[in-house]
C-alpha positions in Angstrom: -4.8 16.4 -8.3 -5.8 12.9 -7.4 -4.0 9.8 -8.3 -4.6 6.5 -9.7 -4.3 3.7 -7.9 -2.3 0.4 -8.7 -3.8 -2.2 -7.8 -1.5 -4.9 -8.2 0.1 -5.5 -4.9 -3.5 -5.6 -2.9 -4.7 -8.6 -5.6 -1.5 -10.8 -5.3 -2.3 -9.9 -1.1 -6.2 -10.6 -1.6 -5.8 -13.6 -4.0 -2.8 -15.5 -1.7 -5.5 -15.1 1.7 -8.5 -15.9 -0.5 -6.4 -19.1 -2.0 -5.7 -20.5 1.5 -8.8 -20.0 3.0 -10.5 -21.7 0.2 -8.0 -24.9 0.0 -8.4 -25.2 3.5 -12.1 -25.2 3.2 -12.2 -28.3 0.6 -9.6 -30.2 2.1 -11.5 -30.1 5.4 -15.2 -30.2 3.6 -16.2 -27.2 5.6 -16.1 -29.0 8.9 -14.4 -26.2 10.7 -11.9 -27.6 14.1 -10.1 -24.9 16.2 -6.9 -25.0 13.8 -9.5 -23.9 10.6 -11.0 -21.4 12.7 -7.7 -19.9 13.0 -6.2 -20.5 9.8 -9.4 -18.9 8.2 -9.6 -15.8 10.7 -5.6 -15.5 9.8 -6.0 -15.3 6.4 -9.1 -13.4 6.8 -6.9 -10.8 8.2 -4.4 -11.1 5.2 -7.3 -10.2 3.1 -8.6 -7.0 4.6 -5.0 -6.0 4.5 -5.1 -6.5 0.9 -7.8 -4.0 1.1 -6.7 -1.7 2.9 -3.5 -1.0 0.5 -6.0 0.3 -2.1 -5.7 3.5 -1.5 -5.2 7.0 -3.0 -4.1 10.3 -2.7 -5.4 13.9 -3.4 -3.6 17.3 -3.1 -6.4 20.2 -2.3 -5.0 23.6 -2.3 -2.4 22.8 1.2 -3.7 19.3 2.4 -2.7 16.2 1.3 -5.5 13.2 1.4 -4.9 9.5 2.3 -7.4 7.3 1.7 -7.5 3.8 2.0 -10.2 1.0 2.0 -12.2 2.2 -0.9 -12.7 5.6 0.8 -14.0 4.2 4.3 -10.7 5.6 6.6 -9.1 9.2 5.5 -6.7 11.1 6.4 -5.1 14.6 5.4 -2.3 16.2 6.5 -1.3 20.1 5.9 1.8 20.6 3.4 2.0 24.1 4.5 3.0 22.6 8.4 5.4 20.5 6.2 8.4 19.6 8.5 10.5 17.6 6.4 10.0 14.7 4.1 12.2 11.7 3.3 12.4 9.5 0.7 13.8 6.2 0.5 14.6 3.6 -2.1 13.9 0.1 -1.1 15.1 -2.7 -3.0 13.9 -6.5 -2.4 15.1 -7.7 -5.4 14.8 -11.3 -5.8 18.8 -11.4 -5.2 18.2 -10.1 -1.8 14.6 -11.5 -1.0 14.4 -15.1 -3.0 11.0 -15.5 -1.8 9.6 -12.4 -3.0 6.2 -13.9 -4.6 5.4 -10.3 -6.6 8.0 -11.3 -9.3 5.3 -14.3 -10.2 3.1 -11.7 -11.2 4.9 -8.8 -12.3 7.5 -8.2 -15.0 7.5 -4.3 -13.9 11.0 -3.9 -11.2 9.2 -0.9 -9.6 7.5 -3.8 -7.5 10.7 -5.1 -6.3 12.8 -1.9 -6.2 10.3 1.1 -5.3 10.4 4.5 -3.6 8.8 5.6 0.0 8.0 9.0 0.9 7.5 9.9 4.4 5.9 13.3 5.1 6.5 14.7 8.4 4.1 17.6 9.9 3.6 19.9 12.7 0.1 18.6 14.5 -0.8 16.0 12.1 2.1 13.6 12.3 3.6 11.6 9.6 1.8 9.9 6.3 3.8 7.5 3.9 3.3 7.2 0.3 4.7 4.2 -1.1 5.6 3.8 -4.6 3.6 0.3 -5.3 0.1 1.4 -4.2 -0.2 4.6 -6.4 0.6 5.3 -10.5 4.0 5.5 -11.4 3.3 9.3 -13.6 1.2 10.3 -10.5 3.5 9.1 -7.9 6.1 11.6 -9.8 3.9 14.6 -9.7 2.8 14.2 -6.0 6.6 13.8 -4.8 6.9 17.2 -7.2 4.4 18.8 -5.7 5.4 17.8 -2.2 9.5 19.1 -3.0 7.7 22.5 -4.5 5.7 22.8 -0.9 8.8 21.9 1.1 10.9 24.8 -1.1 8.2 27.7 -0.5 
């Protein structure tokens, strides 16, 4: 099984760097000081960022596959070595985060209040699967498939 991938939050994160760098660029007519240098390499940053959330995951038999930056950087962890996994609801609602830019963008309130999984395994270490990054239908059958591994 392999999951689709929402790409929502990584273009608000692209577009916001890609805006500033590009405002900054016109207002200073591409003469580049020390400040623009730094303003562009910081929002240059926020960018790759942006890219790196793209990611997906695949279940193969007992591993579990992360992979992020349009398949550059993976990583797979055995469910069978499966210590524990926890799952947490995180809520930035605008009441509780006013400046939370995604509600601009988004009518969906799985953006603002979303699941995490954290998977925990022997030798491997931990992975987390976050709720925003991944299909809502396929984010349900991975944390099914993950419980049905835990059970066993």
């Amino acid at each position: 099984m392999k999951t689709r991938t929402d790409k929502t939050i990584p273009t608000i994160i692209i577009s916001y760097g890609l805006f500033f760098i590009i405002v900054l660029l016109v207002v200073s007519n591409f003469k580049l000081t020390t400040f623009s240098i730094w303003w562009t390499g910081f929002w240059s940053l926020i960018v790759l960022f942006g890219f790196w959330k793209i990611e997906s995951f695949e279940i193969r038999e007992n591993g579990l596959t992360k992979t992020n930056f349009f398949g550059l950087f993976q990583r797979t962890v055995n469910l069978e070595k499966l210590i524990r996994y926890d799952k947490k609801v995180i809520d930035t609602d605008y009441s509780k985060n006013p400046i939370n830019i995604v509600k601009w963008f988004s009518k969906d309130n799985r953006y603002l209040i979303f699941r995490q999984i954290t998977i925990l395994t022997e030798g491997s270490g931990k992975m987390t699967i976050d709720e925003r990054t991944v299909n809502k239908e396929d984010f349900n059958k991975l944390f099914a498939k993950i419980k049905g591994h835990k059970n066993n």
